[in-house]
C-alpha positions in Angstrom: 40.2 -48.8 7.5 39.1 -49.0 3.8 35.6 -51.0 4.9 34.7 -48.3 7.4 35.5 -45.8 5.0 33.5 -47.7 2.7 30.9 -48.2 5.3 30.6 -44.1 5.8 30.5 -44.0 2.1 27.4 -45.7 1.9 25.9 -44.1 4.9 26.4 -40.5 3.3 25.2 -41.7 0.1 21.6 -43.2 1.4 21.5 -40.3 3.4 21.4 -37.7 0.6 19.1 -40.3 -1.3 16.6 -40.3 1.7 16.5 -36.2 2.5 16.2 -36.0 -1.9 13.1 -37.8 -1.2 11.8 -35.8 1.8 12.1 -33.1 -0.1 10.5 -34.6 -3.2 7.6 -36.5 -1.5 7.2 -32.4 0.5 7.2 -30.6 -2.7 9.5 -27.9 -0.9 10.4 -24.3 -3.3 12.3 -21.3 -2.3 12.8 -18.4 -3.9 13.5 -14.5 -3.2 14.0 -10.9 -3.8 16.5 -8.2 -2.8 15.6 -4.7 -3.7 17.8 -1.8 -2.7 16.8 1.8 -3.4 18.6 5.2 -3.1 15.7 8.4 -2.5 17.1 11.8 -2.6 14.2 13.6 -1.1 13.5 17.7 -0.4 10.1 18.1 0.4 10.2 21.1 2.9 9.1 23.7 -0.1 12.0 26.0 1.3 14.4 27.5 -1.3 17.2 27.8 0.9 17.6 24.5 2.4 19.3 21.0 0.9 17.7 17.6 0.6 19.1 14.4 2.1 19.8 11.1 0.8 19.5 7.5 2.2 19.7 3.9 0.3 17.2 1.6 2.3 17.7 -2.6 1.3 14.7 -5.0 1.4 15.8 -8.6 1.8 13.3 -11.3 1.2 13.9 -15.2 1.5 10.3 -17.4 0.2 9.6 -21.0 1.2 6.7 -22.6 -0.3 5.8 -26.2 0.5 2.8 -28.1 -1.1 2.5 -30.7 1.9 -0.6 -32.8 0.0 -3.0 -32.1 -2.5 -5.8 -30.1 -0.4 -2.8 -28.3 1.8 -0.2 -25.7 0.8 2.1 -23.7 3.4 4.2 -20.7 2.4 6.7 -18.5 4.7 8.5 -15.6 4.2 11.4 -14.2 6.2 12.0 -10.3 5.0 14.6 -7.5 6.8 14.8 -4.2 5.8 17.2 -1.6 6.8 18.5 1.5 6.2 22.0 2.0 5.0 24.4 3.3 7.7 21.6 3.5 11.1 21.2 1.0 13.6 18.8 -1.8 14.0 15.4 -0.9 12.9 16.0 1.9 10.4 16.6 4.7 13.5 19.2 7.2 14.2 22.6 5.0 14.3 25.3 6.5 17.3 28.5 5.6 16.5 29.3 2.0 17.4 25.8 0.6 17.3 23.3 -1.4 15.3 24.8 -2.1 12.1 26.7 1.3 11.5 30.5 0.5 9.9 31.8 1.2 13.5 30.2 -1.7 14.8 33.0 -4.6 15.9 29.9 -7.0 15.8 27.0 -6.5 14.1 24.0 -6.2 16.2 21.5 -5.9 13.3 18.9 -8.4 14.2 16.2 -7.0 12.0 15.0 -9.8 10.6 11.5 -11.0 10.8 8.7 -12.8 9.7 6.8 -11.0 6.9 4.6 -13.3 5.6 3.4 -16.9 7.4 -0.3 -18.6 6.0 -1.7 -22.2 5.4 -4.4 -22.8 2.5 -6.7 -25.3 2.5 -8.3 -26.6 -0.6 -12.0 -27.1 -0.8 -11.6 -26.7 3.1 -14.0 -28.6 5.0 -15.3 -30.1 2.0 -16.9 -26.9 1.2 -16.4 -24.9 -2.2 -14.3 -22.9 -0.8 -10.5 -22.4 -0.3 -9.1 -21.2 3.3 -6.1 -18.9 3.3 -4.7 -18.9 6.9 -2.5 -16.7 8.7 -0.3 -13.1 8.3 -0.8 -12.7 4.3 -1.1 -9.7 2.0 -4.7 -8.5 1.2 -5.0 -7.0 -2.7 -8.1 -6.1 -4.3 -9.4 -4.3 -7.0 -5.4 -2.7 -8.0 -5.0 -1.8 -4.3 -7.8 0.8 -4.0 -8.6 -0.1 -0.9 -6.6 -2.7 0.3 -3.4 -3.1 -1.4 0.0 -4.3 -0.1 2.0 -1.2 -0.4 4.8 -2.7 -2.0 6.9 0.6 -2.9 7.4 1.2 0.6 10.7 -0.9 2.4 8.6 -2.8 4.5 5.4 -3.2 2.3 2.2 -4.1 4.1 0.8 -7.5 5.3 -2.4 -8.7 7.4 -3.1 -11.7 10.4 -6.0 -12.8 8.6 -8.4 -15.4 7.6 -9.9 -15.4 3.8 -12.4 -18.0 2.6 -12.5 -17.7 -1.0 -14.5 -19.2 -3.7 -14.2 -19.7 -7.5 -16.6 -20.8 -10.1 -16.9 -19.9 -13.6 -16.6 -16.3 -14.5 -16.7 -15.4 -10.6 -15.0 -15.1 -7.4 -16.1 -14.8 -3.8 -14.5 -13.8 -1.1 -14.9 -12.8 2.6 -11.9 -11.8 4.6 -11.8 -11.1 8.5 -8.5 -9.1 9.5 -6.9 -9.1 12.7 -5.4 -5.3 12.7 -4.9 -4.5 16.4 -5.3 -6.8 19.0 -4.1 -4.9 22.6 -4.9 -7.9 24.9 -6.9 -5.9 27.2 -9.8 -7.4 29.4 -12.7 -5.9 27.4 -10.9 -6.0 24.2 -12.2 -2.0 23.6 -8.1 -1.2 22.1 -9.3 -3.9 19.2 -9.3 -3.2 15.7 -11.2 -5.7 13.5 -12.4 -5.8 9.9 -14.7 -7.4 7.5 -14.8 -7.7 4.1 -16.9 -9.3 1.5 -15.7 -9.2 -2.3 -17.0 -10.2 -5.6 -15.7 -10.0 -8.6 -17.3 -11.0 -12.3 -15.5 -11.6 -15.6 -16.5 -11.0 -18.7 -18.7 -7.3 -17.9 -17.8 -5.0 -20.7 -14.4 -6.5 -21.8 -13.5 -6.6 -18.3 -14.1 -7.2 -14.5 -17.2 -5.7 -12.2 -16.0 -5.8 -8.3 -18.6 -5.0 -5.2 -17.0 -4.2 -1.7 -18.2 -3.8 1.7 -16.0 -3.7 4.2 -16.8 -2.9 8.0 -13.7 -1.2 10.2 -14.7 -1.6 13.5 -12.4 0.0 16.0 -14.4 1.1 19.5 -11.1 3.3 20.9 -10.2 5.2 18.2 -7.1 3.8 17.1 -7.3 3.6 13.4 -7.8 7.6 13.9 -4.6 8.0 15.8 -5.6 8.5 19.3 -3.1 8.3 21.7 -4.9 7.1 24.7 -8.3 5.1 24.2 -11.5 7.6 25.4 -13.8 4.7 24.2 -15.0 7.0 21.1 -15.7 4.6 18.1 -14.4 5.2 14.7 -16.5 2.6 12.6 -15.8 2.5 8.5 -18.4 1.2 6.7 -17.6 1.5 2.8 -19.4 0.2 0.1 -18.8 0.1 -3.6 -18.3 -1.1 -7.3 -15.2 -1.1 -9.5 -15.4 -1.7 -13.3 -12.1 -2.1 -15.4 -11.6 -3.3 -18.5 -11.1 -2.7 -22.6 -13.7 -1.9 -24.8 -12.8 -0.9 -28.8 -8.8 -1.0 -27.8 -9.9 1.7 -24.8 -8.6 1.1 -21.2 -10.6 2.0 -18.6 -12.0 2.2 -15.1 -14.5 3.6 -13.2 -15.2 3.5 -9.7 -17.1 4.8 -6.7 -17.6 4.0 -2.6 -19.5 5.5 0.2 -18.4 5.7 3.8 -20.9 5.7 6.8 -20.5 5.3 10.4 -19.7 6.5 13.9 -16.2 9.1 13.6 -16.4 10.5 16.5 -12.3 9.4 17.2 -11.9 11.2 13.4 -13.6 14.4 14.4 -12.1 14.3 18.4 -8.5 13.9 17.1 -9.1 16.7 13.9 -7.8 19.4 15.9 -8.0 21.5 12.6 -11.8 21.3 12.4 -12.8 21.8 15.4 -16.5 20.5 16.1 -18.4 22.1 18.9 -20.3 18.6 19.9 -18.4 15.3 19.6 -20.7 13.5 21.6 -22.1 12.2 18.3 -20.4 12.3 15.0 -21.4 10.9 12.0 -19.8 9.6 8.7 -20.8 10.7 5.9 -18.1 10.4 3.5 -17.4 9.2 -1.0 -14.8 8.9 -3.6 -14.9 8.0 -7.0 -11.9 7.2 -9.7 -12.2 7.2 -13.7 -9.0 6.8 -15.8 -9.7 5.8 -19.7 -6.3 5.2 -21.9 -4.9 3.8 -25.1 -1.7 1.8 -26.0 -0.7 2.1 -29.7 1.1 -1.4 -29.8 1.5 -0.9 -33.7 3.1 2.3 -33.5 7.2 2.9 -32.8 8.2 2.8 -29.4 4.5 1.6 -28.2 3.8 5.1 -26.5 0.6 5.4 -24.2 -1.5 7.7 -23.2 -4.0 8.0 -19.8 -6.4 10.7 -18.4 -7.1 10.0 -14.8 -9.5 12.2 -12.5 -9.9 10.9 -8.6 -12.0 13.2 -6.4 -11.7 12.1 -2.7 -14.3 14.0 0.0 -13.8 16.2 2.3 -15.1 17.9 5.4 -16.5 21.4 4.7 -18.3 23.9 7.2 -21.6 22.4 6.3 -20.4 19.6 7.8 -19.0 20.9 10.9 -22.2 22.8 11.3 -24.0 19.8 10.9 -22.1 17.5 13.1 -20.8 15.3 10.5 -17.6 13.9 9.0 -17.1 14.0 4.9 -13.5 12.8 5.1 -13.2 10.3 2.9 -10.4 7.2 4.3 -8.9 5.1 1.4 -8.2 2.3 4.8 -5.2 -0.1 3.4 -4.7 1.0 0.0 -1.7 1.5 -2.0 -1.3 5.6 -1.9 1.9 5.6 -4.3 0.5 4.0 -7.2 -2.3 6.8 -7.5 -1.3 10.4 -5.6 2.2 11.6 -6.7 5.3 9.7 -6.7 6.3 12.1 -4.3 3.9 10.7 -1.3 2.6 14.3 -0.4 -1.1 12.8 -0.1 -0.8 9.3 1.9 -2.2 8.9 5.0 -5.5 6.7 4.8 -7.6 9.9 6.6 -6.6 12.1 3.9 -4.6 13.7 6.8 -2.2 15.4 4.1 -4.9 18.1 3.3 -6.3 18.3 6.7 -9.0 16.4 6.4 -10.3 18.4 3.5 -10.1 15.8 0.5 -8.6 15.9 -2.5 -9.3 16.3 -6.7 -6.4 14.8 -8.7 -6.3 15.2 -12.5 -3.3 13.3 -14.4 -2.0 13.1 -17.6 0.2 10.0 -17.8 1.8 8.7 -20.6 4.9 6.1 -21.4 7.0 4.9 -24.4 9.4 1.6 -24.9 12.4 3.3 -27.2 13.6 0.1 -27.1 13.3 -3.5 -25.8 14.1 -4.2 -22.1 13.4 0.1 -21.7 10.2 2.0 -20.6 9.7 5.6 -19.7 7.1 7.0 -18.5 5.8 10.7 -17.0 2.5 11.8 -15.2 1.2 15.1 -14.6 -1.1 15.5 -11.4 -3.0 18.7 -10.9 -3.9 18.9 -7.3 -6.9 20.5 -5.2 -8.6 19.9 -2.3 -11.9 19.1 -1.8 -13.3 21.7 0.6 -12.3 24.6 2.7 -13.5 25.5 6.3 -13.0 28.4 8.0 -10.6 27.5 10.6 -8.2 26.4 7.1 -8.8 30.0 5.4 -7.7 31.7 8.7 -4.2 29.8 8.2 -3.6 32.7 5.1 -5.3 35.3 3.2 -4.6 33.8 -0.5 -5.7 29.9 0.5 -7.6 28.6 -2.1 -8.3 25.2 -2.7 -5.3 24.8 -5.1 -2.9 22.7 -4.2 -0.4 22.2 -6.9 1.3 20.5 -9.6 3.4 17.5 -9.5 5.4 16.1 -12.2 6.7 12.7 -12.6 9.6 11.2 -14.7 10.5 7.3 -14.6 12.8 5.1 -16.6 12.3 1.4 -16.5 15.3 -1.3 -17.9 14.8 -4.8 -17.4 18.3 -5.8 -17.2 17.4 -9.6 -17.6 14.7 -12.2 -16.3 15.8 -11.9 -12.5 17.1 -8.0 -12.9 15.4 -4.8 -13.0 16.9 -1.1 -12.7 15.0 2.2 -12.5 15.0 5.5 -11.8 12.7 8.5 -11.4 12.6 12.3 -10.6 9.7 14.3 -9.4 9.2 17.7 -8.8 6.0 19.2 -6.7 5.1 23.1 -7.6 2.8 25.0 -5.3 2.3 29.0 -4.9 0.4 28.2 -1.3 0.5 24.5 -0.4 -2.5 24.8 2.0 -2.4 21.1 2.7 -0.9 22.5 5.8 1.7 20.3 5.9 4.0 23.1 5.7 2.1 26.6 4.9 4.7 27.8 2.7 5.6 29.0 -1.2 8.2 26.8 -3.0 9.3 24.0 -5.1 9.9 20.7 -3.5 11.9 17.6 -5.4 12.8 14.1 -4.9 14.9 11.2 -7.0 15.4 7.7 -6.4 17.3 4.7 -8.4 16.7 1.2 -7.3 17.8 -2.7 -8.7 15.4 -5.2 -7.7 17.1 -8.9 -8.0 14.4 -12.0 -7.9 16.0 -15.5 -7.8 
């Protein structure tokens, strides 16, 4: 009895020893985040009527495993839910998904988020391969960004060769984004980017795009049902950030060509009389120049930031041409209003009719571990058409005002808490969205946990 014992002793020992060096010879890390975040949101601009509140939970688990030298795989496993509904985030009945009423939880929400190989110096070229469903950042998510406020953030079947050398980085990146599996693959979305990016240009970075969208059904417009009307995004442009003489700044600008003739079909509210042939025509441009005062008490800030997003006007309707500007995968919360009034990569939230936003943004650290910070967007759009004047008498192209509150604590190294009010005044918000006078609001709090 005591030599078998013995015996199993031994086994389970060499075991443990054996899978320790698996793991060690593998180079295996995991890691993860859970963030859960309580919004308090009225955003009807009605006086009368009450807001609603919901807490939504992102769970995130991260395997990383460096397999050789040259070769590097990464996984990540993420469910998100909404506190109270049934599987998915939809309207929970009573005894299903993972509502409190549930005798057995059917929440099976989990899923795979993020799933890529990278090859080093693949193919012996000069060049790294990134392979498989991955986020897609550049150039602080202007145009590709991972949305990362929202519960579910925003990730990409891709390929990306990238190359670094020096002061520069190369990159071209060919995205996957709809793939119906029909015979003559018209219901297929597809882009291409190419990316560079050079250090060291006035105190900072200079970034060129072009990226081709290339969707022969209309999808990325919205269409419901494929009519074979192409909506192709061509976009070019430069970005320039950086410090000059303790002055932050960036400046940036992209044109838009191509066919839009799924764009100008689907645009019910600009109505053209010929959609046989549509053209593109479309441009945005961003400055924001700021200050820190690292030597002054609490370390305040202070940012001016002016975007100015195109629209389409009667000109262009007359002329058979879109001027919508589309911001394609970019990261609308960190630049339009806490408050999300103004997503929507068309520019939908105005009706197609662009957008101006000034800010004032500023932020102080009262003391360590805190931040606040407020920004003050004034909001117009971009152009007016007829058919949008006809929706009231006193449209103008004035949007609003939103303001911003946010306070920031970082608990410790793994915690951080925060919280933020906005409020959004209009006297006509002719976005269209909801064509009437009033105040809307919103709050959240949220802890994020990384381990």
């Amino acid at each position: 009895m005591k030599k078998n014992f013995l015996i199993a002793v031994a086994i389970t020992v060499a075991a443990f020893f054996v899978a320790t060096e698996i793991a060690i010879a593998a180079d295996i890390t995991f890691s993860g985040k859970m963030r859960s975040r309580y919004e308090h949101s009225k955003k009807d601009f009605v006086d009368n009527t009450d807001g609603d509140g919901s807490t939504g939970t992102q769970m995130r688990l991260n395997a990383k495993v460096n397999i050789n030298d040259s070769t590097s795989a990464f996984v990540q496993m993420q469910s998100t839910r909404v506190w109270g509904m049934g599987t998915g985030g939809g309207t929970s009945t009573v005894g299903s998904g993972n509502a409190s009423f549930t005798g057995s939880d059917g929440d099976n929400s989990v899923g795979l988020h993020e799933a890529y190989l990278t090859f080093k110096n693949f193919a012996s070229l000069p060049a790294d391969l990134k392979l498989g469903r991955q986020q897609v950042v550049l150039d602080g998510h202007r145009m590709f960004g991972h949305t990362g406020w929202t519960t579910g953030a925003q990730t990409h079947d891709a390929v990306r060769f990238t190359h670094k050398g020096g002061n520069h980085t190369l990159s071209y990146i060919y995205i996957v984004a709809n793939e119906a599996g029909d015979a003559g693959s018209i219901n297929d979305v597809n882009v291409h980017v190419l990316h560079a990016n050079l250090q060291g240009i006035l105190g900072g970075g200079f970034s060129v795009l072009y990226a081709a969208f290339l969707d022969g059904c209309g999808n990325g417009a919205g269409a419901d049902a494929c009519n074979n009307q192409d909506n192709e995004i061509h976009t070019i442009g430069f970005r320039q950030a950086g410090q000059l003489y303790g002055i932050n700044y960036r400046g940036e600008y992209y044109h838009q060509w191509g066919d839009a003739r799924a764009d100008g079909t689907i645009a019910t509210t600009i109505p053209f009389s010929d959609t046989a042939q549509i053209d593109r025509d479309a441009y945005m441009f961003g400055v924001r120049i700021g200050k820190k005062f690292n030597n002054v008490a609490m370390k305040p800030s202070l940012t001016v930031w002016y975007d100015q997003l195109s629209g389409t006007d009667d000109g262009d309707v007359s002329g058979n041409e879109w001027g919508t500007f589309n911001t394609l995968f970019d990261t609308g919360h960190k630049f339009y209003g806490h408050m999300d009034l103004f997503l929507n990569a068309a520019n939908g939230g105005t009706v197609a009719l662009g957008l101006h936003d000034l800010a004032l943004k500023g932020s102080l650290q009262p003391m360590p571990g805190w931040t606040f910070k407020v920004a003050f967007h004034w909001f117009e759009s971009d152009t007016l058409t007829a058919n949008a004047k006809a929706l009231g008498t006193s449209v103008d192209e004035d949007l609003g005002t939103e303001l911003d509150l946010q306070l920031i604590h970082k608990y410790n190294a793994n915690v951080g808490i925060s919280a933020g009010y906005s409020v959004f005044h209009t006297d006509y918000l002719f976005d269209l969205q909801r064509n009437t006078i009033g105040d809307a609001d919103w709050a959240y709090l949220q802890f994020n946990v990384k381990f």
